[in-house]
C-alpha angles and dihedrals in degrees: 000000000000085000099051090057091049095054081036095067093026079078094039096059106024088060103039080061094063119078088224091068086046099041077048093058101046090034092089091033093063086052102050083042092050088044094049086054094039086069098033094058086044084053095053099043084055095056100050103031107057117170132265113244122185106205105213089187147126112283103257089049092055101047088046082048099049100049087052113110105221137127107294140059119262096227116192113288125240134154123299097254095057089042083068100055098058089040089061086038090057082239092123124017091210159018136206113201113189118179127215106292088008092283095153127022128181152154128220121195141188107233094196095062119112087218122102106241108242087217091153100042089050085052101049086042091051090051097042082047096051090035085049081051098054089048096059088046095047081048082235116175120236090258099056097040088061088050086056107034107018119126122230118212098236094211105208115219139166119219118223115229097202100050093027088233135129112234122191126263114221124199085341097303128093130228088262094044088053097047086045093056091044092049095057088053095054095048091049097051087040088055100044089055105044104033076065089052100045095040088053092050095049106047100030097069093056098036075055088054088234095121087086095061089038096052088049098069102037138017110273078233092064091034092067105039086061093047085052095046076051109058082042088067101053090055092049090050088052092051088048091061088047087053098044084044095047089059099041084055106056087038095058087032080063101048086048091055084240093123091145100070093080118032127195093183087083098065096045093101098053112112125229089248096040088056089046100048088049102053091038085059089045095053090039093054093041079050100056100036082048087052107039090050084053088048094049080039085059099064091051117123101172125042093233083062093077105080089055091052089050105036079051096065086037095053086051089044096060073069098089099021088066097037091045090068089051095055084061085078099033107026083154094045114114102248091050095051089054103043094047080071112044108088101241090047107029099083084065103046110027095055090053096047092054095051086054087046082241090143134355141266084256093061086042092067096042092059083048098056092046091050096051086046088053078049092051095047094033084060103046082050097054098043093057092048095055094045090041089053097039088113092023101122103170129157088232117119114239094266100041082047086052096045088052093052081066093042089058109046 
């Protein structure tokens, strides 16, 4: 046991020395930065920059739109035809043109404008206008007119079956459906990085012709369960400087008074056993894709062989990324009920399907309990691959080594 830890912590610390294993770690950090002020500077350029719309109407339409308070600029109103003109001068970015009786109605835009075009507020504003109209003309009272014509704000919730609660939607999406995005992301920029790690420990060593030396010493078994605790390590240490950076973050966001950066209100509504469910999926998959690229990494011969080995397990991952964003839209389709339990898929479809109440926790952990037994069996198989192919030395390349195993049993 005493061996394991020692190759164990031989990978630890022989890969956080080296600047790749760091660049590795903040290179999805800098994404997911430069994507938080991506939107925060669109959202700000939206907010100061507001279009300018020219309103070719009758006159009672124009005052009532121009008092409204929306998204665009009132700019100073002229016929169509000159509206045209600045709005192929870039003068103006717009222009609403509303007919006697509101006949015709329609909005001309300049495409080439770096402006949003504000086409459903000028909607909502043209029907309040012509509905503001029919009033004054029904002599109808403030009061009146609102009971008529008044909007109500539809809030959009989901309830949770499990806590019997509503939770918030935001932007369509509520606050489960959100974690469980984020945690297929995670997953998927965790995998790409370390089924390049484990295949390359695995296999280097014996396309070096050290495994002799090596096996001399301790058991293959014990070889690669180090290498393995290893790699484990090195995930848990990651997830340890996201934590650390999360925190600094949201420590120095709130002594800059940018807060909202990073909001917590949109995970309120996430459940113990949502949240669990979802983690244990998560380490499984990480588990399996780790394992299976150890066990392709097993049957190399030659160093330059393990890229094939691990591009091999990345190509078949992109599976239930991919898959995972169409469940969004069928968490009840077939193909989505039988992938979110079998244990290489189902950390990108169950944890969507909860979070639509698609299915239920049960069946959660369900899914959970099958995905840690494929672990269990995804590592004894590995681990007798590898000790079985220590002096296998064969010109196959990693899948058609694999294939023949079958073949042969």
């Amino acid at each position: 046991m005493h061996k394991i830890f020692i190759v164990a912590k031989n990978v630890f610390s022989t890969r956080i020395l080296k600047p790749t294993y760091y660049w590795m770690i903040f290179a999805p950090l800098l994404l997911a930065v430069g994507a938080l002020l991506f939107n925060y500077y669109s959202a700000e350029q939206q907010k100061n920059s507001q279009p300018s719309i020219a309103i070719i109407a009758p006159q009672g339409v124009r005052e009532i739109l121009n008092n409204s308070k929306s998204e665009y600029k009132v700019a100073h109103s002229t016929n169509l035809d000159k509206a045209k003109m600045l709005i192929k001068d870039g003068t103006l970015d717009g222009a609403l043109y509303i007919s006697k009786n509101f006949k015709t109605a329609k909005f001309i835009y300049n495409n080439l404008s770096d402006k949003s075009m504000p086409f459903e507020a000028l909607q909502s504003d043209v029907n309040s206008s012509r509905a503001t109209l029919q009033a004054q003309k029904l002599r109808l009272t403030q009061d009146q007119w609102q009971a008529l014509f008044g909007n109500t704000q539809l809030k959009q919730v989901t309830y949770n079956e499990s806590t019997r609660k509503e939770q918030p939607v935001y932007n369509g999406y509520s606050s489960t459906q959100i974690f469980s995005q984020a945690a297929t992301i995670l997953v998927f920029f965790l995998l790409t990085s370390y089924i390049s790690i484990a295949g390359t420990e695995i296999g280097r060593e014996k396309g070096d012709h050290l495994l002799e030396s090596i096996v001399s010493a301790m058991p293959a078994k014990n070889h690669f369960a180090g290498k393995m605790l290893g790699v484990l390590y090195l995930i848990g240490f990651q997830l340890f400087i996201y934590g650390i950076v999360f925190s600094l973050a949201k420590i120095g966001l709130h002594g800059l008074g940018k807060d909202n950066l990073i909001d917590f209100t949109q995970i309120q509504g996430i459940t113990w056993q949502y949240a669990t469910i979802t983690t244990l999926l998560m380490v499984s998959a990480v588990m399996l894709y780790v394992l299976l690229a150890s066990l392709l990494a097993s049957f190399v011969s030659r160093s330059e062989d393990i890229s094939q080995a691990t591009s091999s397990v990345a190509s078949f991952m992109l599976i239930p990324y991919f898959v995972s964003f169409i469940a969004q839209d069928s968490p009840n389709g077939t193909i989505s009920v039988m992938l979110s339990y079998l244990p290489f898929t189902a950390h990108g479809l169950m944890p969507i399907r909860i979070s639509h109440f698609a299915t239920s926790y049960t069946n959660g952990w369900i899914s959970v309990a099958i995905s840690f037994a494929a672990v269990i069996i995804m590592y004894l198989w590995a681990s007798r691959t590898y000790q079985k192919n220590v002096f296998n030395y064969s010109e196959l390349k990693p899948l058609k080594a694999l294939i023949s195993t079958f073949k042969k049993q």
